[in-house]
N, CA, C and O atoms as a Tripos MOL2 file, in Angstrom:
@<TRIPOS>MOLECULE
protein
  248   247    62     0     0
PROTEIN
NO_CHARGES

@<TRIPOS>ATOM
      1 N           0.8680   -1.1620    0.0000 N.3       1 UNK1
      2 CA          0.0000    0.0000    0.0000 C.3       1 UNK1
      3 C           0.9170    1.2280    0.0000 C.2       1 UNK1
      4 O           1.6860    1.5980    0.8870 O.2       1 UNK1
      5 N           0.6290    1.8490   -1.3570 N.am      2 UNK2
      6 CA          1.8240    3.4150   -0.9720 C.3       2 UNK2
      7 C           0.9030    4.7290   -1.4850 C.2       2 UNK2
      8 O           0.1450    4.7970   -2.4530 O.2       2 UNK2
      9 N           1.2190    5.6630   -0.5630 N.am      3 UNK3
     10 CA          0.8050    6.8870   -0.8280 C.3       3 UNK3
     11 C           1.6180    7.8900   -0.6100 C.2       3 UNK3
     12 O           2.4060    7.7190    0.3200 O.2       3 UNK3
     13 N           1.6850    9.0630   -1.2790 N.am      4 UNK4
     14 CA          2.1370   10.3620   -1.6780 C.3       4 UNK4
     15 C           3.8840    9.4960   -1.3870 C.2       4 UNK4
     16 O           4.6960   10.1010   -0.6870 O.2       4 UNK4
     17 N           4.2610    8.1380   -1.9810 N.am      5 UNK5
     18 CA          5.6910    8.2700   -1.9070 C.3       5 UNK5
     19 C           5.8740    7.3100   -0.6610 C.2       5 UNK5
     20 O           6.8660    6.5830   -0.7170 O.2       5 UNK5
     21 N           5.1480    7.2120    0.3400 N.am      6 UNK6
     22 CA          5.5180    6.1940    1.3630 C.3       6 UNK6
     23 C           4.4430    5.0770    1.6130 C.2       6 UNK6
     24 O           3.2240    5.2510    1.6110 O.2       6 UNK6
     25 N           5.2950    3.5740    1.8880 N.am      7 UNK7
     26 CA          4.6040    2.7420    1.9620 C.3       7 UNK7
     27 C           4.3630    2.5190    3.3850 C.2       7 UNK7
     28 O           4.8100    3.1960    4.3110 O.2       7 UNK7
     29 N           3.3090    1.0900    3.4830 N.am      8 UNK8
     30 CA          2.5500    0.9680    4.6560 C.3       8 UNK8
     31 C           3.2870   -0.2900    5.0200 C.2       8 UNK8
     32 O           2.9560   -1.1920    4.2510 O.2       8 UNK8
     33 N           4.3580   -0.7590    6.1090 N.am      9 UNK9
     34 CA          4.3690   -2.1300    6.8330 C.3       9 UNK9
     35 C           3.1720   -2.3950    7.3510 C.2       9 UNK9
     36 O           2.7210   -1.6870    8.2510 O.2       9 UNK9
     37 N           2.2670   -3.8040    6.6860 N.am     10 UNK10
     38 CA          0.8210   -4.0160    7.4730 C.3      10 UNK10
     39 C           1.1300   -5.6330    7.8980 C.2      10 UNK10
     40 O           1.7800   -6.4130    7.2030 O.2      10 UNK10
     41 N           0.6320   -5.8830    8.9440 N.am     11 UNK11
     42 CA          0.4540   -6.8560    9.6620 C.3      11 UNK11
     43 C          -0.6080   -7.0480   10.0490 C.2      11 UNK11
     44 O          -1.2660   -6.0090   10.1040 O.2      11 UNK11
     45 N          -1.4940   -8.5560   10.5880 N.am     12 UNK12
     46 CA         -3.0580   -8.8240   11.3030 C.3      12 UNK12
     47 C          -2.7880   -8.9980   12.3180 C.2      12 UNK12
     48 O          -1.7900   -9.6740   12.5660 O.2      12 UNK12
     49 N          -3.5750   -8.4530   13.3340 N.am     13 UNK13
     50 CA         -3.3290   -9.0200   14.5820 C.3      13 UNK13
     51 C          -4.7290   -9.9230   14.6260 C.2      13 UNK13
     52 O          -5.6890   -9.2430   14.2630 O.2      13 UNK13
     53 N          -5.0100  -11.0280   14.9140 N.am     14 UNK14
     54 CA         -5.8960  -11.8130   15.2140 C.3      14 UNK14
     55 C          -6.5440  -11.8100   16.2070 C.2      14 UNK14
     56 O          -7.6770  -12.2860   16.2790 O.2      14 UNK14
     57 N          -5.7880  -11.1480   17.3520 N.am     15 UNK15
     58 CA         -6.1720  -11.3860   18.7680 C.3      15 UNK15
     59 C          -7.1090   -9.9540   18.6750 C.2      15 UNK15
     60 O          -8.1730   -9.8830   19.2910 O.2      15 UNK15
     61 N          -6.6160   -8.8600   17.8660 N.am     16 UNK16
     62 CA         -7.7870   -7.8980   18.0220 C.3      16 UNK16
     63 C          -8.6240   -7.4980   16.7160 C.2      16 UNK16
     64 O          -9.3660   -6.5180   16.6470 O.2      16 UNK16
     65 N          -8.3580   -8.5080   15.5960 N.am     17 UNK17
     66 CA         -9.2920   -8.7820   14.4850 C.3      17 UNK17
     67 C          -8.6750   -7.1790   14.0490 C.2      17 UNK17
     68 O          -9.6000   -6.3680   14.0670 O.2      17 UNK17
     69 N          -7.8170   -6.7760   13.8050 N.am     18 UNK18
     70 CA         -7.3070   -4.9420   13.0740 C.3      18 UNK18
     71 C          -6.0760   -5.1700   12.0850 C.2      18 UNK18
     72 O          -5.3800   -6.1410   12.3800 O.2      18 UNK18
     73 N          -5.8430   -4.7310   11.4090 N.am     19 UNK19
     74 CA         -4.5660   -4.5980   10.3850 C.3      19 UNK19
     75 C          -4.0260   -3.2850   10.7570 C.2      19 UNK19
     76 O          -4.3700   -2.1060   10.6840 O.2      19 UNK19
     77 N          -3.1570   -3.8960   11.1330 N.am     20 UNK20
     78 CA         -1.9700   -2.8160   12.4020 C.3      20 UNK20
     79 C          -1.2350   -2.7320   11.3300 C.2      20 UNK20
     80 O          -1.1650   -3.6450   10.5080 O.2      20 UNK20
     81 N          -0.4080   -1.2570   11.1990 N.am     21 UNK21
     82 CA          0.7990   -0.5960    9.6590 C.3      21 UNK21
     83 C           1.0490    0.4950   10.5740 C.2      21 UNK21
     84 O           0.3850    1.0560   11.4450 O.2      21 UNK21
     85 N           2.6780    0.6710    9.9160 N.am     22 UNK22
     86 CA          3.5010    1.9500   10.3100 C.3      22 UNK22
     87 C           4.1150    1.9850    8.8130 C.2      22 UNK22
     88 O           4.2860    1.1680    7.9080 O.2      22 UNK22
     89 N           4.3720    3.4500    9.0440 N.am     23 UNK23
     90 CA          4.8760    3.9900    7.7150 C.3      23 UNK23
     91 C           6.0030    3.3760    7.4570 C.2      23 UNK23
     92 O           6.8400    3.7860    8.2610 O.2      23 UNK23
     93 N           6.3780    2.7250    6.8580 N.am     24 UNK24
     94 CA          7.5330    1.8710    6.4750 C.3      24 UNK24
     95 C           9.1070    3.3020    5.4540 C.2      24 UNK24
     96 O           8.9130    4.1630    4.5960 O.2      24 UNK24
     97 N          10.3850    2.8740    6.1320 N.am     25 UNK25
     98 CA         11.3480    3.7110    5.8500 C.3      25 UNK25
     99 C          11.5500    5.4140    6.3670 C.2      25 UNK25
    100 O          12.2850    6.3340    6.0070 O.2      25 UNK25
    101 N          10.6000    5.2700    7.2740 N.am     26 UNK26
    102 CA         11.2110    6.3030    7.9900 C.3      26 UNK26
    103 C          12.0130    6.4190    9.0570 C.2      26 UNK26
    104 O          12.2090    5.2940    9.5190 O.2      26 UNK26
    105 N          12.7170    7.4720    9.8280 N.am     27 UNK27
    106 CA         13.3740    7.6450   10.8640 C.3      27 UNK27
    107 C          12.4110    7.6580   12.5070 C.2      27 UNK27
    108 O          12.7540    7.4110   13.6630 O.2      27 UNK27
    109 N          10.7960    8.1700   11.7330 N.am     28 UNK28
    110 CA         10.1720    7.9690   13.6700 C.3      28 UNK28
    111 C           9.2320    6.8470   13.1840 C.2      28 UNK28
    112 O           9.2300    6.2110   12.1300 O.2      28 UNK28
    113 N           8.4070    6.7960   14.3070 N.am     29 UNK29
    114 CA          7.3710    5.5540   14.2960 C.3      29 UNK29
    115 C           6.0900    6.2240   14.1350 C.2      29 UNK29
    116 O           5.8970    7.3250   14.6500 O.2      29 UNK29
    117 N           5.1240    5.5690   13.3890 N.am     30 UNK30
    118 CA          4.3550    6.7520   12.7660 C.3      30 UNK30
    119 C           3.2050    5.4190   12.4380 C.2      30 UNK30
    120 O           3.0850    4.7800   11.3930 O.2      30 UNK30
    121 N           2.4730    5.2840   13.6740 N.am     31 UNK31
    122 CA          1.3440    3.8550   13.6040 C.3      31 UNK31
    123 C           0.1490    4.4720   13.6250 C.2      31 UNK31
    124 O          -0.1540    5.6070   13.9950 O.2      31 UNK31
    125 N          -0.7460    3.2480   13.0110 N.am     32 UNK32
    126 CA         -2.1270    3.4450   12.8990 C.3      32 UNK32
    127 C          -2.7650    1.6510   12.3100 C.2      32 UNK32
    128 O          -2.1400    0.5980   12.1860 O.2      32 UNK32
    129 N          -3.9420    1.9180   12.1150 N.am     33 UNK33
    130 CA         -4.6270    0.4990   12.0840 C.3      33 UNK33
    131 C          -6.6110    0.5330   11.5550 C.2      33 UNK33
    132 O          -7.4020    1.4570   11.7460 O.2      33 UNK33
    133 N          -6.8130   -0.5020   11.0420 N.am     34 UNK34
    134 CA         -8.4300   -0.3670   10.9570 C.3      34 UNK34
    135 C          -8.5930   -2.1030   10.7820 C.2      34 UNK34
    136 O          -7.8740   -3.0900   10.6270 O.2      34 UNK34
    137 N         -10.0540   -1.7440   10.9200 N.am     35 UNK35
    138 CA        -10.6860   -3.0320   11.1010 C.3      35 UNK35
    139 C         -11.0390   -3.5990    9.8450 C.2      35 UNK35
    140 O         -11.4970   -4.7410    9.8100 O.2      35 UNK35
    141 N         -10.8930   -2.9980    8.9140 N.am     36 UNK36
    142 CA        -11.0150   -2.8830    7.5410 C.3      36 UNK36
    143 C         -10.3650   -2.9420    6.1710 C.2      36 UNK36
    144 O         -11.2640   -2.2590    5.6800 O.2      36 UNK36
    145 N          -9.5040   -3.1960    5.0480 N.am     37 UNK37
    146 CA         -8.9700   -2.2260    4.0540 C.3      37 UNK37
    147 C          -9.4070   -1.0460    3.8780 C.2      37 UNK37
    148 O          -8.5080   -0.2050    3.9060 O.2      37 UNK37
    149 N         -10.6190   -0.5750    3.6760 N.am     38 UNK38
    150 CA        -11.0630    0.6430    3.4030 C.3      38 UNK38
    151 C         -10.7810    1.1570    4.6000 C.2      38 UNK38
    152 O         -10.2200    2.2140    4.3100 O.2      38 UNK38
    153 N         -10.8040    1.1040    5.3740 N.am     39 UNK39
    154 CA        -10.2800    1.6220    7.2220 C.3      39 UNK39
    155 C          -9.1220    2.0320    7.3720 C.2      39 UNK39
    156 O          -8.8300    3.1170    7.8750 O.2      39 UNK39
    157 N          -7.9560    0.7900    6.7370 N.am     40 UNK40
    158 CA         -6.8900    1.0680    7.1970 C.3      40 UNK40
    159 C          -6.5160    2.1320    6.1670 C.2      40 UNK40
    160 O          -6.0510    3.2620    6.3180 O.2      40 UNK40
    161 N          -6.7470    1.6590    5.4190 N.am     41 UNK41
    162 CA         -6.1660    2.6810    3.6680 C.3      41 UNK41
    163 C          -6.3720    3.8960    4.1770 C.2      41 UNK41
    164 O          -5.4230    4.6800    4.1820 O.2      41 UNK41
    165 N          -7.9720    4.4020    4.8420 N.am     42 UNK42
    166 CA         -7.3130    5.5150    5.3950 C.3      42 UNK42
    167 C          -6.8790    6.1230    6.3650 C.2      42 UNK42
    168 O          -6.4780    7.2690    6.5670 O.2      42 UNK42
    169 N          -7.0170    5.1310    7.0070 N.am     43 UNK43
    170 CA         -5.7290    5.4390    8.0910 C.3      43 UNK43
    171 C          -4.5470    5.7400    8.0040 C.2      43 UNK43
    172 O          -3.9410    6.6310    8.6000 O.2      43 UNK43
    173 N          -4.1510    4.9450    7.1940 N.am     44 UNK44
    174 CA         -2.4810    5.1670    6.5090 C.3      44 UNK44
    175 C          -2.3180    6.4200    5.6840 C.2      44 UNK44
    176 O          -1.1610    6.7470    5.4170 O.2      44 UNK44
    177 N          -3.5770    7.3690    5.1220 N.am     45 UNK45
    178 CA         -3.5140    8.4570    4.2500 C.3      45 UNK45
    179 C          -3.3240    9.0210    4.9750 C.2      45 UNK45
    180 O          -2.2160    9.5510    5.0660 O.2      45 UNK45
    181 N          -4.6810    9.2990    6.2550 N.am     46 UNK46
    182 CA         -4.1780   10.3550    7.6350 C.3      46 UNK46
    183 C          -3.0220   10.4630    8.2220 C.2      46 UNK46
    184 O          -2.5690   11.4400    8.8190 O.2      46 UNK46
    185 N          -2.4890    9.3060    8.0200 N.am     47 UNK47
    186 CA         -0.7250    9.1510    8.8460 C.3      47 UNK47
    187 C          -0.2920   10.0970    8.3210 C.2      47 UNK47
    188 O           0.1680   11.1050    8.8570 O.2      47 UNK47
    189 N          -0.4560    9.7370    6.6700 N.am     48 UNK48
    190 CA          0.9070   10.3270    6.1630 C.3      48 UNK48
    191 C           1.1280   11.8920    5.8630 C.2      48 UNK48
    192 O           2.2440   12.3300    5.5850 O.2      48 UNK48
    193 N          -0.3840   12.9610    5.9630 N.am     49 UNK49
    194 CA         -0.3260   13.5980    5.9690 C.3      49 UNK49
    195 C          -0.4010   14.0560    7.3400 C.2      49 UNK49
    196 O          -0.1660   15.2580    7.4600 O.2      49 UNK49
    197 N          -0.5860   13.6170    8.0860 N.am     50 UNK50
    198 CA         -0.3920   14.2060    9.4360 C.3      50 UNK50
    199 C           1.1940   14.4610    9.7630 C.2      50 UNK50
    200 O           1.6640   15.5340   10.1410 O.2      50 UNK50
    201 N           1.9630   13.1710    9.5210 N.am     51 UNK51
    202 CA          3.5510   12.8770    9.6400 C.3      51 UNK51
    203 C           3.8450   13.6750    8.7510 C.2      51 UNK51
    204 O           4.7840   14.2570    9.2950 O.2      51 UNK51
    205 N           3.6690   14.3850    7.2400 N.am     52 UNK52
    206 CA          4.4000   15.3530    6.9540 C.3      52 UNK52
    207 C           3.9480   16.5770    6.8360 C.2      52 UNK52
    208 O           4.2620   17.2980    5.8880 O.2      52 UNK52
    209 N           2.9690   17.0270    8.0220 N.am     53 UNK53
    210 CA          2.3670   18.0470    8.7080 C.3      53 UNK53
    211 C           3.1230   18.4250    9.8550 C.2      53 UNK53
    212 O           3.6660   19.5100   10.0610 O.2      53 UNK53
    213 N           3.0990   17.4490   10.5530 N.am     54 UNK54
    214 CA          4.2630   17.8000   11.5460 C.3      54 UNK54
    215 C           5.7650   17.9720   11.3360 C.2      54 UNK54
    216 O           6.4350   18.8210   11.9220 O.2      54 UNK54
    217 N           6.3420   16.8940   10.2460 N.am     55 UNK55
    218 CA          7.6340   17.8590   10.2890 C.3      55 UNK55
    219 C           7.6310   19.3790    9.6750 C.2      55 UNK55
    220 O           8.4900   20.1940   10.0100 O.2      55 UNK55
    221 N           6.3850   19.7450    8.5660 N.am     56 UNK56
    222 CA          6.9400   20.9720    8.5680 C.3      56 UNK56
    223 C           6.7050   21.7940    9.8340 C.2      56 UNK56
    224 O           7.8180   22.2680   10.0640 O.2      56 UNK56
    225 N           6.0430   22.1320   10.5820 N.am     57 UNK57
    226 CA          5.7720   22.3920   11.5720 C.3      57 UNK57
    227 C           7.6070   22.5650   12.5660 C.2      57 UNK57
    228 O           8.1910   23.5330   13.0540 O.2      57 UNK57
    229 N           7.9390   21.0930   12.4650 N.am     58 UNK58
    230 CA          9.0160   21.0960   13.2890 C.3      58 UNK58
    231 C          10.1060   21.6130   12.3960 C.2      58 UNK58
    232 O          11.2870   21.4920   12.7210 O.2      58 UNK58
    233 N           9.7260   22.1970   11.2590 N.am     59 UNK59
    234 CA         10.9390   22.6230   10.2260 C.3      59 UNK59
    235 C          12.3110   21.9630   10.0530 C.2      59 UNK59
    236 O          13.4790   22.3530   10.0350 O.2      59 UNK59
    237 N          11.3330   20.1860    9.8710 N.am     60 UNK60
    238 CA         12.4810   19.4250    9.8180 C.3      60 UNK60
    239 C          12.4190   18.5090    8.3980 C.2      60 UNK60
    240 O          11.2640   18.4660    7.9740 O.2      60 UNK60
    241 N          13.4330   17.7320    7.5240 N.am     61 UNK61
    242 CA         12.3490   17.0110    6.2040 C.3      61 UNK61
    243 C          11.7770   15.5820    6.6980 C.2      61 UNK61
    244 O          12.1260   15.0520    7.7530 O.2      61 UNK61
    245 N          11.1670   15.2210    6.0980 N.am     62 UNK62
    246 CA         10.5270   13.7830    6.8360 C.3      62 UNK62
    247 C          11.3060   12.9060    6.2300 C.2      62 UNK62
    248 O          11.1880   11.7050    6.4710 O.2      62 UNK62
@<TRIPOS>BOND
     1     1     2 1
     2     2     3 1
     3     3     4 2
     4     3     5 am
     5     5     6 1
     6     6     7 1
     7     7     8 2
     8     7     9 am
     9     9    10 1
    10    10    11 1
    11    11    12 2
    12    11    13 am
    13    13    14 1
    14    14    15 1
    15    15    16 2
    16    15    17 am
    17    17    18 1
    18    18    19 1
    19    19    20 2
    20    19    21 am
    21    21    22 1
    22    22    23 1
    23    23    24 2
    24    23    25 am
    25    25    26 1
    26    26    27 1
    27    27    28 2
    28    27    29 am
    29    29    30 1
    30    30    31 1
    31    31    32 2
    32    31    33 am
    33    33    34 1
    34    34    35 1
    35    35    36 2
    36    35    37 am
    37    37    38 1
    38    38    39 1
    39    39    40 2
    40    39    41 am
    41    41    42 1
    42    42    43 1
    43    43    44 2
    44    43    45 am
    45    45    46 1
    46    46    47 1
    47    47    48 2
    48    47    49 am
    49    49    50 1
    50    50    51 1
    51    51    52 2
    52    51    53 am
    53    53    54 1
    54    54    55 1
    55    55    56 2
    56    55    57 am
    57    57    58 1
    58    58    59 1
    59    59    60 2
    60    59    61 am
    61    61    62 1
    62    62    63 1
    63    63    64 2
    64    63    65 am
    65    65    66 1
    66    66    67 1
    67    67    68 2
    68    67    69 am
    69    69    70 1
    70    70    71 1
    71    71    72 2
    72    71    73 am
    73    73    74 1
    74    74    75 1
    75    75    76 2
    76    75    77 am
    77    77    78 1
    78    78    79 1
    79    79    80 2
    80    79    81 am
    81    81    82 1
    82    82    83 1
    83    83    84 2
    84    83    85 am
    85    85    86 1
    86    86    87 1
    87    87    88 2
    88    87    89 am
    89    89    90 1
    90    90    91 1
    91    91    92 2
    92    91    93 am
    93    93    94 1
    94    94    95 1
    95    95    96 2
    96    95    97 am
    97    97    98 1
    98    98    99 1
    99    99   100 2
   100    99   101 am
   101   101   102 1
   102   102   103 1
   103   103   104 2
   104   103   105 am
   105   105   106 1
   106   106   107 1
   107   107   108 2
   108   107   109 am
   109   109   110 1
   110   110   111 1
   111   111   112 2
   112   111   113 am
   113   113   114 1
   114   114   115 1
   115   115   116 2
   116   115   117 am
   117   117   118 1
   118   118   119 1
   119   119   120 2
   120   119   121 am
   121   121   122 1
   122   122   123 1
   123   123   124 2
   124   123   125 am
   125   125   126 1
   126   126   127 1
   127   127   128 2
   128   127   129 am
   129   129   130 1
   130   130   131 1
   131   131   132 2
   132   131   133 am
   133   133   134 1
   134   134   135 1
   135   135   136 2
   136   135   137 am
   137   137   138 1
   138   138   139 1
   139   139   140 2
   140   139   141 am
   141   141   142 1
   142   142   143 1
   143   143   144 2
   144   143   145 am
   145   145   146 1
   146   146   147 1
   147   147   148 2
   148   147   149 am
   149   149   150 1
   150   150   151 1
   151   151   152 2
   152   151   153 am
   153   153   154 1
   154   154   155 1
   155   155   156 2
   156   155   157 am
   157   157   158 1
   158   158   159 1
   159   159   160 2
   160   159   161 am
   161   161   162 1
   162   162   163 1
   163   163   164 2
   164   163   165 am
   165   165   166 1
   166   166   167 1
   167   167   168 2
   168   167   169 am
   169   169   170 1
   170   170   171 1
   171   171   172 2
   172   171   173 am
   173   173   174 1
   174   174   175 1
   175   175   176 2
   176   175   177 am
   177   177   178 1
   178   178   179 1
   179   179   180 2
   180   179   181 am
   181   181   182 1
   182   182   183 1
   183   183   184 2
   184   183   185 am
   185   185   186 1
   186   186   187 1
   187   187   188 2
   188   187   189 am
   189   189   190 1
   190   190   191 1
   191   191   192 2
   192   191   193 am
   193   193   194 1
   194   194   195 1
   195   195   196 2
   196   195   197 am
   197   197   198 1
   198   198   199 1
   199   199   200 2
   200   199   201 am
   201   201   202 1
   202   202   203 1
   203   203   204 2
   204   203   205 am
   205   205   206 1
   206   206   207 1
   207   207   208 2
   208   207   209 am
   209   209   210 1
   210   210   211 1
   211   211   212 2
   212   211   213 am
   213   213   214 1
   214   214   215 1
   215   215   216 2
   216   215   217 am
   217   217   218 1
   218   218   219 1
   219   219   220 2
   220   219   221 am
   221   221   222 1
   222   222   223 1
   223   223   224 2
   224   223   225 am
   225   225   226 1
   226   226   227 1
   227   227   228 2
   228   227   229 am
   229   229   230 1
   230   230   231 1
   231   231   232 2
   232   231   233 am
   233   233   234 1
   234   234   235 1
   235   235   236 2
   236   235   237 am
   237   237   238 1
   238   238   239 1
   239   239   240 2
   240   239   241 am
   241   241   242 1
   242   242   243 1
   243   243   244 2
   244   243   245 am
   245   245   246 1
   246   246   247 1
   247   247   248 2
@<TRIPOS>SUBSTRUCTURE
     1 UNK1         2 RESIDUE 1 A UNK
     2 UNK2         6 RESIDUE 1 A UNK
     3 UNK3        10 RESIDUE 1 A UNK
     4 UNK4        14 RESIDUE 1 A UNK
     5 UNK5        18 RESIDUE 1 A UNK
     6 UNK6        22 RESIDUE 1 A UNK
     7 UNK7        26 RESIDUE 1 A UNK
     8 UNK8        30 RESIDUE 1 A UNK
     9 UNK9        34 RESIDUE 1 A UNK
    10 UNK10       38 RESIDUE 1 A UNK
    11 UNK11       42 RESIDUE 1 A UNK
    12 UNK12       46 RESIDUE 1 A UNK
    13 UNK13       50 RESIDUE 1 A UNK
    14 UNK14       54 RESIDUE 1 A UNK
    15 UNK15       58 RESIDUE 1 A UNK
    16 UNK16       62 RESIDUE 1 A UNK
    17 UNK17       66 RESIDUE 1 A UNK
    18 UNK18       70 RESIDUE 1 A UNK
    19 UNK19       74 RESIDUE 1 A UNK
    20 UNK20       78 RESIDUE 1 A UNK
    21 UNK21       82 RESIDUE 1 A UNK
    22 UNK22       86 RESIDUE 1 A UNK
    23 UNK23       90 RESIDUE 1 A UNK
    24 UNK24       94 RESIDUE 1 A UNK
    25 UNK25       98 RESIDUE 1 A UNK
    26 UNK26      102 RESIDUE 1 A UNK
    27 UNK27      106 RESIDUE 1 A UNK
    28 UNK28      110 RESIDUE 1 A UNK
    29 UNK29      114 RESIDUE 1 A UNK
    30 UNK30      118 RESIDUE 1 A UNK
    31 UNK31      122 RESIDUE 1 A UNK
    32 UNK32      126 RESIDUE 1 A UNK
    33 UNK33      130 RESIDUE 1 A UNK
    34 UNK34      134 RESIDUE 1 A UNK
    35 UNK35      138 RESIDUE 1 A UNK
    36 UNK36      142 RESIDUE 1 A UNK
    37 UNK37      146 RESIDUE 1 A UNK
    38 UNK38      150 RESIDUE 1 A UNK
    39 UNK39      154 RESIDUE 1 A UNK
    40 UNK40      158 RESIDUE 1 A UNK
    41 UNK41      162 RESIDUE 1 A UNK
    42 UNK42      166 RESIDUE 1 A UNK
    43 UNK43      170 RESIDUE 1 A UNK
    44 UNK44      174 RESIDUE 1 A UNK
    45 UNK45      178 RESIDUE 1 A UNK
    46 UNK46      182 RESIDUE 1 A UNK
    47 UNK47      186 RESIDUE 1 A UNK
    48 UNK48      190 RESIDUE 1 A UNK
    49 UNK49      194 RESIDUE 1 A UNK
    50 UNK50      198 RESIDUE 1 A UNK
    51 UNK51      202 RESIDUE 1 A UNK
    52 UNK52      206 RESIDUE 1 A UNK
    53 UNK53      210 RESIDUE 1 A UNK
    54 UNK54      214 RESIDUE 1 A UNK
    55 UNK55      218 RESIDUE 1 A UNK
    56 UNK56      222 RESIDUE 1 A UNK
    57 UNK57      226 RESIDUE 1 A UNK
    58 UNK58      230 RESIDUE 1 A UNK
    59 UNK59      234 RESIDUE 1 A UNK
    60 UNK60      238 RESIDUE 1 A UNK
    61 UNK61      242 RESIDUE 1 A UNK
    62 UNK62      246 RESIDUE 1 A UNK
């Protein structure tokens, strides 16, 4: 799963029925999850604009 340039590490957890993903190749940890594909997909969109919301913010590059 990739958006604006970064992909999603996704894994199942069984024990809580969710598809758990962190932004895969970055320097911080940057998690999220849904019960869903359509869930997680956007979950992982919100990440990623949130994560490169905040570095500009921190006027740092992601």
């Amino acid at each position: 799963m990739n958006y604006q340039g970064y992909a999603a590490r996704i894994e199942y957890s069984e024990e809580d029925g969710l598809f758990v993903g962190h932004i895969a190749g970055i320097k911080d940890v940057v998690g999220f999850h849904g019960e869903s594909v359509q869930v997680f997909r956007a979950a992982f969109e919100e990440a990623v604009v949130d994560y490169l919301d905040t570095c500009a913010k921190l006027g740092r590059a992601p």
